[in-house]
LOVEXKE-19469 format. One record per residue: chain; x, y, z of N, C-alpha, C in turn; residue in three letters; residue number from 0. Coordinates in pm, 1 decimal. Example, Ala and Ser with C-alpha at 12.3 -4.5 7.8 and 13.67 -1.06 7.14 Angstrom:
REM residues 2
R   chain        nxx        nyy        nzz       caxx       cayy       cazz        cxx        cyy        czz   resn   resi
R       A     1319.0     -569.0      780.0     1230.0     -450.0      780.0     1320.0     -330.0      780.0    ALA      0
R       A     1285.0     -225.0      708.0     1367.0     -106.0      714.0     1290.0        3.0      787.0    SER      1
***
This chain:
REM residues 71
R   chain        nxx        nyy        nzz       caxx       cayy       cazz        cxx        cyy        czz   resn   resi
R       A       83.4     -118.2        0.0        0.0        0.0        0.0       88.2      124.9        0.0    UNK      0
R       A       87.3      236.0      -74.6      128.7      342.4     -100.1       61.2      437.6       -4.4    UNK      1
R       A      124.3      512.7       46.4       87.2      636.0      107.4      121.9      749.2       16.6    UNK      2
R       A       29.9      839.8      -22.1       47.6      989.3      -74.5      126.4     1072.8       13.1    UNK      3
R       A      205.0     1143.1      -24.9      294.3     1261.9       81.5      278.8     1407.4       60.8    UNK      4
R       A      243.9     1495.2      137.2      301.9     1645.0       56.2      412.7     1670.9      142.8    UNK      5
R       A      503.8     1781.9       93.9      621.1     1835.9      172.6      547.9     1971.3      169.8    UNK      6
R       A      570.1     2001.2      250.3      511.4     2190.8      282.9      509.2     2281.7      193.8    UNK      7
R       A      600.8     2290.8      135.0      537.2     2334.2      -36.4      388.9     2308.0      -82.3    UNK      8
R       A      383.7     2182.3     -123.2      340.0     2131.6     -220.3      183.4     2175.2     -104.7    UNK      9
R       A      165.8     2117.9       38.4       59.7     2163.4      132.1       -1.6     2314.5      107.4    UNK     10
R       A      102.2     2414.1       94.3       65.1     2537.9      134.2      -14.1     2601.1        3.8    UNK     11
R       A       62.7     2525.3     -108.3      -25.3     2558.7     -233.5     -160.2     2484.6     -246.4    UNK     12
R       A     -190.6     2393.7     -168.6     -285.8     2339.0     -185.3     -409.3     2390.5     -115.9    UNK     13
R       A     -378.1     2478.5       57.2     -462.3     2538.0       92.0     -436.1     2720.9       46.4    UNK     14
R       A     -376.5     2786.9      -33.1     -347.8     2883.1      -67.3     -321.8     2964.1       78.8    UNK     15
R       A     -180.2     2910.1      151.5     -115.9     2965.5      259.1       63.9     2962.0      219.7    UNK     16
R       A       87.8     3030.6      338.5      267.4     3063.7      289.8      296.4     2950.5      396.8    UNK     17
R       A      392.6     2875.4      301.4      478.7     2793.0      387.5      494.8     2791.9      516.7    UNK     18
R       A      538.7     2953.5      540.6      572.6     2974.9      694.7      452.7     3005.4      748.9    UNK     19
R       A      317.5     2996.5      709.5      208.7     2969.3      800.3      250.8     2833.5      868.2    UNK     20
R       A      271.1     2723.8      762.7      267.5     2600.5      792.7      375.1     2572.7      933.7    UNK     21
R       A      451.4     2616.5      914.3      580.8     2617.6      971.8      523.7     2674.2     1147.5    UNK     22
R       A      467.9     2814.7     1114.0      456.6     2858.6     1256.0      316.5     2777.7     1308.3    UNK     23
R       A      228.8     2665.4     1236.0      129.3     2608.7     1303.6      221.7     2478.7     1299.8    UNK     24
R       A      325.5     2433.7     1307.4      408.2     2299.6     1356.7      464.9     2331.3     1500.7    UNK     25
R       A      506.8     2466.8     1494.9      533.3     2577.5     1599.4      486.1     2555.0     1744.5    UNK     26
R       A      384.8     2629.5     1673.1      260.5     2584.6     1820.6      181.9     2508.3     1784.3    UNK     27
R       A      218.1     2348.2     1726.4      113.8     2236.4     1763.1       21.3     2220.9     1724.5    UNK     28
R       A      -11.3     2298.6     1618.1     -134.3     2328.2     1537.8     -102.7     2296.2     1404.1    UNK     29
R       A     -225.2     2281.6     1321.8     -189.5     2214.5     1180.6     -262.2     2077.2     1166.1    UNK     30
R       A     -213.6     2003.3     1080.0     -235.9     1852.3     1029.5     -109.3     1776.4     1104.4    UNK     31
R       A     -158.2     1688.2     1143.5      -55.6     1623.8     1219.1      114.9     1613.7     1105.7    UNK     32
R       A      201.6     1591.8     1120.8      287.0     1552.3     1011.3      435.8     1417.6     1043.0    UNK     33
R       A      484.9     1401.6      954.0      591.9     1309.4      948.4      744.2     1348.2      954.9    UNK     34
R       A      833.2     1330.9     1016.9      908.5     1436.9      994.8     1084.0     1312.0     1016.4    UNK     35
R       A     1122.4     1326.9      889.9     1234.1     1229.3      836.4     1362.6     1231.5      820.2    UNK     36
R       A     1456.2     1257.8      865.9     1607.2     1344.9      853.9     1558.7     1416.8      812.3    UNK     37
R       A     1491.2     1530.8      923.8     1463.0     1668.5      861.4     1384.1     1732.1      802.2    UNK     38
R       A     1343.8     1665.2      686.4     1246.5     1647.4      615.7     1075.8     1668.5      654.6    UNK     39
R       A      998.8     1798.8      636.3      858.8     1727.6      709.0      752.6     1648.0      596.6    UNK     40
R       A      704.8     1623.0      623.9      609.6     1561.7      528.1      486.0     1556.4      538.8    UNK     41
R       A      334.6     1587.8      498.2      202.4     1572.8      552.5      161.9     1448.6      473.1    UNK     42
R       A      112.6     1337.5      551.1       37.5     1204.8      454.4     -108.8     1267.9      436.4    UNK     43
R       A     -154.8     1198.9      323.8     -243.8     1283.6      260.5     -402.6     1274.9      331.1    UNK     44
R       A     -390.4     1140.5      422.3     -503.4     1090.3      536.1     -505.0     1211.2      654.2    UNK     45
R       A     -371.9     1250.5      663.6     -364.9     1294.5      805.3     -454.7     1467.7      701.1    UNK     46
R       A     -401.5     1530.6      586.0     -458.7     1660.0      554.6     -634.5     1660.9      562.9    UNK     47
R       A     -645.5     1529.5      509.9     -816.1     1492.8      466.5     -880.0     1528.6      577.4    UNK     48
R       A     -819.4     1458.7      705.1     -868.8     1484.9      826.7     -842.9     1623.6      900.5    UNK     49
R       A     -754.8     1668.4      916.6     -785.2     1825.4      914.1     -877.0     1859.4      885.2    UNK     50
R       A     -890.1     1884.6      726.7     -961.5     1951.7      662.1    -1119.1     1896.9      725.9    UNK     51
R       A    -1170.6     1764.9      678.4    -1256.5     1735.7      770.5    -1355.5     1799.6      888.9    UNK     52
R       A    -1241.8     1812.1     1005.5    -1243.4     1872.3     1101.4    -1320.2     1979.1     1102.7    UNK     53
R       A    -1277.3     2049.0     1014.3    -1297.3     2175.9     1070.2    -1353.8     2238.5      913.2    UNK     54
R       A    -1453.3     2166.6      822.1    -1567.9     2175.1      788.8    -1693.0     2266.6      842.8    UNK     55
R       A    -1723.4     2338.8      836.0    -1844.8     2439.5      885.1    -1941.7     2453.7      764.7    UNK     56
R       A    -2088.6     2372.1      792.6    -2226.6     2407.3      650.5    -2266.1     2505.5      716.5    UNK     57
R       A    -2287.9     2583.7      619.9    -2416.1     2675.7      625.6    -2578.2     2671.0      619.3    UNK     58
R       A    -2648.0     2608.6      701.4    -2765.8     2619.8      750.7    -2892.7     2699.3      672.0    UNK     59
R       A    -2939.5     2666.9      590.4    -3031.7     2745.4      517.5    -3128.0     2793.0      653.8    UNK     60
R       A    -3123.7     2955.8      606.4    -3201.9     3023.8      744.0    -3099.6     3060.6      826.5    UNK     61
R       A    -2993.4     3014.1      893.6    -2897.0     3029.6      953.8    -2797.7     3182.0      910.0    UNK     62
R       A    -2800.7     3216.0     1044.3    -2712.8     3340.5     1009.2    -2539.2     3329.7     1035.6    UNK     63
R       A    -2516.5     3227.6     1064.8    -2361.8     3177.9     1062.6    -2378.2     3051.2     1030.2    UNK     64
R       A    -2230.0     3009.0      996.0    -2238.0     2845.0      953.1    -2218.8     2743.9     1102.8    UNK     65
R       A    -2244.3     2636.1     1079.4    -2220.8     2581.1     1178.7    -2162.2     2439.7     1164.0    UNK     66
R       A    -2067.7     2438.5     1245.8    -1954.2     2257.8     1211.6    -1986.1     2136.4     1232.1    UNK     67
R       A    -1987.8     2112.6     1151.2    -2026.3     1929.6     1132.4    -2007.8     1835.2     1232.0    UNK     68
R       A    -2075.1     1797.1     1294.1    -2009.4     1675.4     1431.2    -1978.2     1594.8     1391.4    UNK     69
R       A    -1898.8     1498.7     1404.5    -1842.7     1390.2     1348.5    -1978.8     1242.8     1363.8    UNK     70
***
């Protein structure tokens, strides 16, 4: 079984953020969990899905803010 990888690059273009967002949410513990290899960080592409996931918010027809999905 293959695992998909991004390296922080390839992440930051994907949520249209600067690298060093990524960097200062590894910082303080925040972010997508990640892999990190001589140096190297890496995000597997399960661990971004789930982030993203997370922190999902629908908008509620009628609703005057959105509100987040419970798992």
């Amino acid at each position: 079984m293959t695992t998909q990888h991004f390296d922080q690059r390839q992440l930051a273009r994907r949520w249209n953020v600067s690298p060093r967002t990524l960097e200062r949410w590894r910082w303080q513990k925040d972010g997508p969990s990640y892999v990190k290899i001589g140096g190297r960080v890496c995000y597997r592409l399960e661990d971004v899905e789930a982030y993203e996931s997370a922190r999902l918010h629908i908008v509620s027809p009628g609703s005057a803010s959105p509100t987040r999905e419970q798992p």
